[in-house]
C-alpha positions as CSV (number, residue, x, y, z in Angstrom):
1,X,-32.0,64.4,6.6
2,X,-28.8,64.7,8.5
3,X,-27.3,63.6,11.2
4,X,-26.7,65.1,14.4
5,X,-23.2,64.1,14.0
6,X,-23.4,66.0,10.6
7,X,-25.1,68.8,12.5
8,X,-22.5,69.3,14.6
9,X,-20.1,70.0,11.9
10,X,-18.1,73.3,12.0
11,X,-19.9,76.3,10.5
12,X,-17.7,77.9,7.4
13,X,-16.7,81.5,7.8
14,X,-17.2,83.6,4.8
15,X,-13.8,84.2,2.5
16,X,-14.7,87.7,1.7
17,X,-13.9,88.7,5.1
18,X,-10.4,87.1,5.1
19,X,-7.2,87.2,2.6
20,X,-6.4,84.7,0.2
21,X,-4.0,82.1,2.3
22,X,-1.2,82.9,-0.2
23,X,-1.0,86.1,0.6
24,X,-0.8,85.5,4.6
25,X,2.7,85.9,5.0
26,X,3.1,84.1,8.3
27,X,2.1,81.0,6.7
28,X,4.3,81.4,3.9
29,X,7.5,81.3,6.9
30,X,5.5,78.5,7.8
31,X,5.3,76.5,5.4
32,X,8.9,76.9,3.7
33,X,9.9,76.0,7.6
34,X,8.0,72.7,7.4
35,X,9.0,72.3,3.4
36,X,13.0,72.7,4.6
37,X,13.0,70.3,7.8
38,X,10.9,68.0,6.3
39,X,13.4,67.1,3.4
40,X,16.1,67.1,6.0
41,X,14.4,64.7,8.3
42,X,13.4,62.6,5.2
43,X,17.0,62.1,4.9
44,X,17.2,61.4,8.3
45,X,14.8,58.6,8.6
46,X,17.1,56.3,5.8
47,X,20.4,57.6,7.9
48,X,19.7,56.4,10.9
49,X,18.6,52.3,10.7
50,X,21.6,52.2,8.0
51,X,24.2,53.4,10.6
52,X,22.3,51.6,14.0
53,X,23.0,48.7,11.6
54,X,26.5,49.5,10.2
55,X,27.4,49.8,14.6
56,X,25.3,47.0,15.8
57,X,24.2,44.4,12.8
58,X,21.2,44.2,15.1
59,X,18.0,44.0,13.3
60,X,15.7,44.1,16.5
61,X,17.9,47.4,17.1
62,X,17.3,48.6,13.8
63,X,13.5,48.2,14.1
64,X,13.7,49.9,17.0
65,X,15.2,53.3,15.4
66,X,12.5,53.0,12.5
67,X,10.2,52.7,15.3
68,X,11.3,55.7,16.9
69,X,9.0,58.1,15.0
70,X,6.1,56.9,17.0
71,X,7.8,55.7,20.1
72,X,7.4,58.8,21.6
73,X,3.9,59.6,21.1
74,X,3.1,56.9,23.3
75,X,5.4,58.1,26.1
76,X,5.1,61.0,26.2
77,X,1.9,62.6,23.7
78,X,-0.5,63.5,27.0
79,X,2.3,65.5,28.3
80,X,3.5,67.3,25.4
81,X,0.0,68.2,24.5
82,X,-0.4,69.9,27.8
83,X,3.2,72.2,27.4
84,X,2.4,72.9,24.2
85,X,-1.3,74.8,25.3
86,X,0.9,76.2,28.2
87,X,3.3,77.9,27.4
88,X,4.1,80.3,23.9
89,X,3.8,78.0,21.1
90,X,5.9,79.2,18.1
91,X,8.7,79.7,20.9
92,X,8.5,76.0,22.5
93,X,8.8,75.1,18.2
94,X,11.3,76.8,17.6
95,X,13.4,75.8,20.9
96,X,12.7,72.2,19.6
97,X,14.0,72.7,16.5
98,X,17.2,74.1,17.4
99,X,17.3,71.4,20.4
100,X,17.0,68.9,17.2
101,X,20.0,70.5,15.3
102,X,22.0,70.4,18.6
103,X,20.8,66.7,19.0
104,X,21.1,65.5,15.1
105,X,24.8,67.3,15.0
106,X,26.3,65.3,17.9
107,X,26.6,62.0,15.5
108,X,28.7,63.9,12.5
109,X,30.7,65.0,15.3
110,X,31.5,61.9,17.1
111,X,32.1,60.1,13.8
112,X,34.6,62.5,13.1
113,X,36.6,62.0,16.1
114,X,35.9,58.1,15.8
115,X,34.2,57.1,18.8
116,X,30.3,57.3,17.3
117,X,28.8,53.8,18.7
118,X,25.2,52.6,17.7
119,X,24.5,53.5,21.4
120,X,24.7,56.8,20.6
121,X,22.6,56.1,17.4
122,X,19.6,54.9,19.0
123,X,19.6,57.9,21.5
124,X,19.9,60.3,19.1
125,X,17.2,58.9,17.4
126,X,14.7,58.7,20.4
127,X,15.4,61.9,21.4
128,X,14.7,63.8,18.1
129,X,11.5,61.9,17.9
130,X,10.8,63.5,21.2
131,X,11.5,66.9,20.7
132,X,9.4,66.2,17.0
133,X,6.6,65.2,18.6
134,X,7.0,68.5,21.4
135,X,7.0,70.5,17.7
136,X,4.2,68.9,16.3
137,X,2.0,69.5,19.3
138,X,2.9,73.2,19.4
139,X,1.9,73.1,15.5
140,X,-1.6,71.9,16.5
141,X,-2.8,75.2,17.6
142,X,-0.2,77.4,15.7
143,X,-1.5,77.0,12.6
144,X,-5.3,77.5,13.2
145,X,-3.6,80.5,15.0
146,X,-1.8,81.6,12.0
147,X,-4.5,81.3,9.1
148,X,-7.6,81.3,10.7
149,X,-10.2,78.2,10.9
150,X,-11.7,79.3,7.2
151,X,-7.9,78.5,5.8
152,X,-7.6,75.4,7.5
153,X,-8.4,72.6,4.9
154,X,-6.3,74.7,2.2
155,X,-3.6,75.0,4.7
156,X,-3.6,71.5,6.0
157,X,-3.5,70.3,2.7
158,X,-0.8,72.0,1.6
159,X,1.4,70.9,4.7
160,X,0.6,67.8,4.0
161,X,1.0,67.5,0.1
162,X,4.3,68.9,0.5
163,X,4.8,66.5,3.4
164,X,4.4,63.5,0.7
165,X,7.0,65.4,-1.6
166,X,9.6,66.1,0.1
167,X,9.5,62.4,1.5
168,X,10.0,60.9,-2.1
169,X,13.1,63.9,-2.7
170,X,14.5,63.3,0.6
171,X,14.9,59.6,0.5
172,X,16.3,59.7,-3.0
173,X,18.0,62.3,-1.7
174,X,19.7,60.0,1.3
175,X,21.0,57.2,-1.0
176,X,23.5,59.9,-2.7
177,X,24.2,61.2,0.4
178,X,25.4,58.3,1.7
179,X,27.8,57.6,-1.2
180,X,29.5,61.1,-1.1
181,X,30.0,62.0,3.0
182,X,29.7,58.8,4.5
183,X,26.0,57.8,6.5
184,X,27.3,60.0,9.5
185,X,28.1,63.1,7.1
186,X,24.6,63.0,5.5
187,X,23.1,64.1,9.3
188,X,24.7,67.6,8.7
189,X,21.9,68.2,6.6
190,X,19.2,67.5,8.9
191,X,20.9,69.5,11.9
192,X,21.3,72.8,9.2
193,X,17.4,72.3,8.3
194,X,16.4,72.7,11.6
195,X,18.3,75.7,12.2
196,X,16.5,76.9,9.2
197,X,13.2,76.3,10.3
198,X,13.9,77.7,13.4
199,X,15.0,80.9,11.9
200,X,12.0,81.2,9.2
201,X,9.7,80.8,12.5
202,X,11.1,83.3,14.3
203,X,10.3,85.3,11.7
204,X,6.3,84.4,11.9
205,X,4.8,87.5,13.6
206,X,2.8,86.4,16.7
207,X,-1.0,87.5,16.6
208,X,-2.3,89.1,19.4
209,X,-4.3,87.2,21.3
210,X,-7.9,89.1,23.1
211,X,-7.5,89.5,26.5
212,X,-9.4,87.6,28.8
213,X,-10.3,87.6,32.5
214,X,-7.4,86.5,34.7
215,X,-8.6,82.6,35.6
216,X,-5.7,80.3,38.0
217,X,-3.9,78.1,35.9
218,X,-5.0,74.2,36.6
219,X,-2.6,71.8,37.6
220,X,-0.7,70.1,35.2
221,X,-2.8,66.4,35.9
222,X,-5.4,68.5,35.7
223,X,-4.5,70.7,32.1
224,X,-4.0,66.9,30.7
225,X,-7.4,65.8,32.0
226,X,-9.7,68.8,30.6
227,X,-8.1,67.6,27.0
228,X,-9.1,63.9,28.1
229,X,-12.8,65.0,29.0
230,X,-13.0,67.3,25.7
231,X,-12.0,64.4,23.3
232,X,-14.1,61.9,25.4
233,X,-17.9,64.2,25.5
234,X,-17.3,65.5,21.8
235,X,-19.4,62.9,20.2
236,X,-17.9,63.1,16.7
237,X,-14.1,63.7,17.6
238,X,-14.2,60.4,19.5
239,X,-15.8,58.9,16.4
240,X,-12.8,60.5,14.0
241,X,-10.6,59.1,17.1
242,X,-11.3,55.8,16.6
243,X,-11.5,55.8,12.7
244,X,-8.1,57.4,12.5
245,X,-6.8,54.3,15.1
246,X,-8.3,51.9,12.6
247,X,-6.6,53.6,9.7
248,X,-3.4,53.8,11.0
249,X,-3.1,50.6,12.1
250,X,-4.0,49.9,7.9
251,X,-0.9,52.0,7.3
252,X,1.0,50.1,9.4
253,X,0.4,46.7,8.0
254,X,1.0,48.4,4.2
255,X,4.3,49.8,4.3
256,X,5.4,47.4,7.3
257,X,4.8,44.4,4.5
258,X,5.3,46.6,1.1
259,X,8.6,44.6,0.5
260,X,7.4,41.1,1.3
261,X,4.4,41.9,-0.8
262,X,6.3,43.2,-3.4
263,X,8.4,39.4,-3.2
264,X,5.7,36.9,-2.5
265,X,2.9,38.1,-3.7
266,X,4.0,40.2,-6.8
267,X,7.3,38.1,-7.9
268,X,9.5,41.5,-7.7
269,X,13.1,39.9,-5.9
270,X,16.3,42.1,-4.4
271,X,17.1,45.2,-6.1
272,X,14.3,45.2,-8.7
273,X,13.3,49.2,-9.4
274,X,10.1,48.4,-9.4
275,X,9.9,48.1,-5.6
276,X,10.7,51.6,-5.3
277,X,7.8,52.2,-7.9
278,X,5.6,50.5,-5.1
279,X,7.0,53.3,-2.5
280,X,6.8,55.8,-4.8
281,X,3.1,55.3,-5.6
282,X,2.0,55.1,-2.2
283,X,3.5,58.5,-1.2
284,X,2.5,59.8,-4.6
285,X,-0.8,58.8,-4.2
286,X,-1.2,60.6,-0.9
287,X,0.0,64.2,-2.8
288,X,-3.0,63.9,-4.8
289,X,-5.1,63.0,-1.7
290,X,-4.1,65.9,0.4
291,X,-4.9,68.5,-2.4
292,X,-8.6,67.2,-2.9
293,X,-9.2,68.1,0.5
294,X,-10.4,71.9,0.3
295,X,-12.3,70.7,-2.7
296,X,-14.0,68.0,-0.9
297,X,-14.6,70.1,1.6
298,X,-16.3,72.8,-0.3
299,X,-19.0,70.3,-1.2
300,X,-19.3,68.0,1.6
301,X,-19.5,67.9,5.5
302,X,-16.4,66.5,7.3
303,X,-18.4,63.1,8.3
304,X,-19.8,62.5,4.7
305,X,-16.6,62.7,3.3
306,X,-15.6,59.8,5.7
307,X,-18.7,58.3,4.6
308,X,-17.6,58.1,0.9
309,X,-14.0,57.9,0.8
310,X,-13.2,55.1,3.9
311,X,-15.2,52.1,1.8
312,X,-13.2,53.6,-1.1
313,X,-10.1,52.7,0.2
314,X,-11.3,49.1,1.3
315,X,-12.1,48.1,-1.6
316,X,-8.7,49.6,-3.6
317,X,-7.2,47.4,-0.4
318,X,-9.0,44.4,-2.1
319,X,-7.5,45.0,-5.5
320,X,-4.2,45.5,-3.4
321,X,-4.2,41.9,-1.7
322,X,-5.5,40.2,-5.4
323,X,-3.3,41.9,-7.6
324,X,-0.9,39.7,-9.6
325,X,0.1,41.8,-12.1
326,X,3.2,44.8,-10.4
327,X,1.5,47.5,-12.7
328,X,-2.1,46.9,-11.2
329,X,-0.6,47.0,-7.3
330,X,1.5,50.4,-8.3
331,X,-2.0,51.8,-9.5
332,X,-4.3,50.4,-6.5
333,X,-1.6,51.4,-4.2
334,X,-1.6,55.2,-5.6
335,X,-4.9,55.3,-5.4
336,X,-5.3,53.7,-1.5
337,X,-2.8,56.3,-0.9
338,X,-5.1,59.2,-2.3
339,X,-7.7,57.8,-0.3
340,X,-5.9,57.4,3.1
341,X,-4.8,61.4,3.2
342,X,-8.1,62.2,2.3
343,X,-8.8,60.7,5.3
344,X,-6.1,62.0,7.5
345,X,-6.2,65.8,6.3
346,X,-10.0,65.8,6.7
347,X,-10.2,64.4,10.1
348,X,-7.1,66.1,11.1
349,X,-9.2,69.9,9.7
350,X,-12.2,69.2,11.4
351,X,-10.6,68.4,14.5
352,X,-8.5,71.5,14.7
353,X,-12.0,73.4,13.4
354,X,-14.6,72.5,16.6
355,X,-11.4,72.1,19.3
356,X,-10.8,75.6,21.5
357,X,-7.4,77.2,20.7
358,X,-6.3,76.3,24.2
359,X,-6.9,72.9,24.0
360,X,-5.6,72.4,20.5
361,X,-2.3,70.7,21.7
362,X,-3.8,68.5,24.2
363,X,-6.8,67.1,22.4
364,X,-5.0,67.0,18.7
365,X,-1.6,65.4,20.6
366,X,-4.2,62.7,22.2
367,X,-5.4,62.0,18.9
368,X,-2.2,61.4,17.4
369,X,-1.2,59.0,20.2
370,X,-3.8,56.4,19.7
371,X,-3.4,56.6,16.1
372,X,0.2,56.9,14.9
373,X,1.5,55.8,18.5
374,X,-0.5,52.6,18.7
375,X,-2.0,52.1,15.7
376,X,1.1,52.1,12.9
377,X,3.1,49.4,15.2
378,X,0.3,47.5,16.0
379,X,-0.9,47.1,12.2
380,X,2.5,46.5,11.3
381,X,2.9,43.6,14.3
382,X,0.0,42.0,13.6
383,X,0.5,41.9,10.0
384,X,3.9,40.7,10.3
385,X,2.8,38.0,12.2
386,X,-0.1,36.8,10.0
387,X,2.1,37.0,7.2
388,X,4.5,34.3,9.0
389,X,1.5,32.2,9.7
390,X,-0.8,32.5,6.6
391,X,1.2,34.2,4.2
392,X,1.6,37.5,2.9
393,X,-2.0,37.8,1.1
394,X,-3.3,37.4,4.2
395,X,-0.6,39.7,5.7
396,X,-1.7,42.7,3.6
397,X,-5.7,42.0,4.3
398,X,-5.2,42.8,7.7
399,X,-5.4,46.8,6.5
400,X,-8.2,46.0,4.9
401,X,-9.9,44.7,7.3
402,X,-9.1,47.3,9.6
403,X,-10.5,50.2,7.0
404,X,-13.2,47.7,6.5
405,X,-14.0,48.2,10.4
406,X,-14.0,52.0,9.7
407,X,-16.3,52.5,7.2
408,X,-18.2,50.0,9.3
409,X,-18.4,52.3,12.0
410,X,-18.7,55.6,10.5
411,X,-21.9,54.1,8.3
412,X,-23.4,52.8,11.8
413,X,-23.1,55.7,13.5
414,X,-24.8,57.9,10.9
415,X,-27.7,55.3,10.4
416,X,-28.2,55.1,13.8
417,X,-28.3,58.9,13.8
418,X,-31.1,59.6,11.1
């Protein structure tokens, strides 16, 4: 018997009435767009803590640039969600892209004429967080937009496959960078990628939306509030809501203690290779993740997946947190990392699935918020901290208690519901 939760799951529109998502062009420009910027900003996101510390020597400085990815989703995610189902979405991402090359270019440029300071750093980095975040919440409703609901697990899965790829190439990538034009020189990169992506979305024809009624626009407070009151009276999207929370906060508390794990707990010191392995395995893990989706999907309703995979990835958290042995951890920590994009492409599909197109950006930005903007630094302060007091096993059981809590949650709810 299902659930109503389960019952409420989107209904599947038939593929013989649409084209094979390969052959949409639109998401083709897409998706080389995302492919291109995301190796750039890969680079980036090494480039920028090594130079705030080359111009500072500040570590608290330096946390605060690495922090700068999720910084802005708690400053400003409410409000970006409500431009983005404002105004025309493909041109606010491509304004934000070429805004980012402007942005990313300045630090090149000032090292050049000797006068970059790690001032400058730190604002650079802020701000191109910002204008990600205005991209990503423009992206939210673009892509449902561009390849129809029926595409959307293939599509998001893709994204976010390549996502996990381009991260591994782009911070190998960095490290050689570095060496042959300097920290600062390695930035031109980025700034170029985003002029690419702008151009390859330009080139994204815009589908004609059906005309509707003339209605008065609401008020600004009031556009952020109707994405507030959708999240809040759609049973199961506040459900995901809270899962994904939980589950960021786990990936918080993994990478945030991957290198004191990777000393204390698995004897791997200073330079050892194999604490890239550790890295490596993670993001490697989450390629394989991402791809199972549409599979998954095929077969199973968007809750039951959650169902299956969330006490998954406790218990590979378990084998984490005991592990001795560096081989073990690398294989656990792949397959956590399957596990956890499961989980994040899934509940990411089904939110963009059931939400109306013109509340994709405010509803899908909220989301985001709670999740990457407080749940990554939270996991990663509160596992930092248990680490300090009770060592680092205990450090890294703080994600696993967190998923723990998840699959907790998602089982109660669906008993409760039969």
């Amino acid at each position: 018997m299902s659930s109503s939760f389960e019952k409420q799951d989107v209904a599947r529109s038939p593929d013989t009435a649409a084209r094979p998502l390969r052959k949409l062009r639109g998401f083709q420009f897409f998706f080389l767009s995302r492919v291109i910027s995301g190796l750039g900003s890969a680079v980036t996101t090494v480039v920028l803590p090594v130079l705030t510390y080359e111009r500072t020597g500040s570590p608290l400085l330096v946390s605060l640039v690495a922090a700068a990815g999720t910084l802005p989703y708690l400053l400003f995610g409410l409000v970006a969600g409500a431009v983005a189902d404002r105004v025309d979405r493909r041109r606010l991402m491509v304004a934000a892209d070429l805004l980012n090359a402007a942005v990313l270019a300045t630090v090149p440029l000032a090292a050049a004429l000797g006068v970059l300071t790690g001032a400058q750093v730190i604002a650079v980095a802020l701000v191109s967080s910002s204008l990600a975040l205005f991209f990503d919440a423009g992206v939210y409703g673009f892509v449902p937009e561009t390849v129809g609901k029926e595409h959307l697990a293939q599509a998001n899965s893709l994204i976010y496959g390549a996502e996990s790829i381009v991260r591994i190439t782009g911070t190998a990538l960095a490290g050689a960078l570095m060496v042959l034009v300097r920290p600062a020189g390695a930035l031109v990169l980025d700034a170029v990628s985003f002029i690419a992506s702008a151009l390859l979305l330009r080139a994204v024809a815009r589908r004609p939306r059906e005309a509707a009624p003339a209605a008065p626009r609401p008020g600004f407070k009031e556009s952020v509030g109707e994405g507030l009151r959708f999240l809040r009276g759609h049973p199961v999207l506040r459900t995901l809501t809270v899962v994904g929370t939980l589950q960021s906060f786990a990936g918080g508390a993994i990478v945030g203690q991957l290198v004191v794990y990777a000393d204390r707990g698995l004897g791997i010191h200073g330079t050892d290779a194999r604490i890239g392995f550790l890295y490596a395995a993670w993001s490697a893990g989450g390629i394989s993740g991402s791809l199972l989706v549409p599979r998954l999907r095929r077969r199973l309703e968007a809750f039951r997946i959650l169902l299956l995979i969330l006490p998954l990835g406790a218990l590979l958290g378990v084998v984490v947190v005991l592990s001795s042995t560096w081989w073990v951890a690398v294989g656990a920590l792949a397959l956590w990392g399957s596990a956890y994009l499961v989980v994040l492409v899934n509940t990411m599909t089904y939110s963009q699935e059931v939400t109306p197109a013109e509340l994709q950006g405010r509803v899908n930005t909220t989301r985001r918020m709670l999740a990457s903007g407080l749940g990554v630094p939270l996991g990663a302060l509160v596992a930092s901290a248990t680490t300090v007091h009770f060592g680092i096993r205990a450090g890294m059981s703080a994600a696993v208690v967190s998923l723990a809590l998840a699959a907790v949650l998602v089982w109660t709810v669906h008993l409760r519901q039969r």
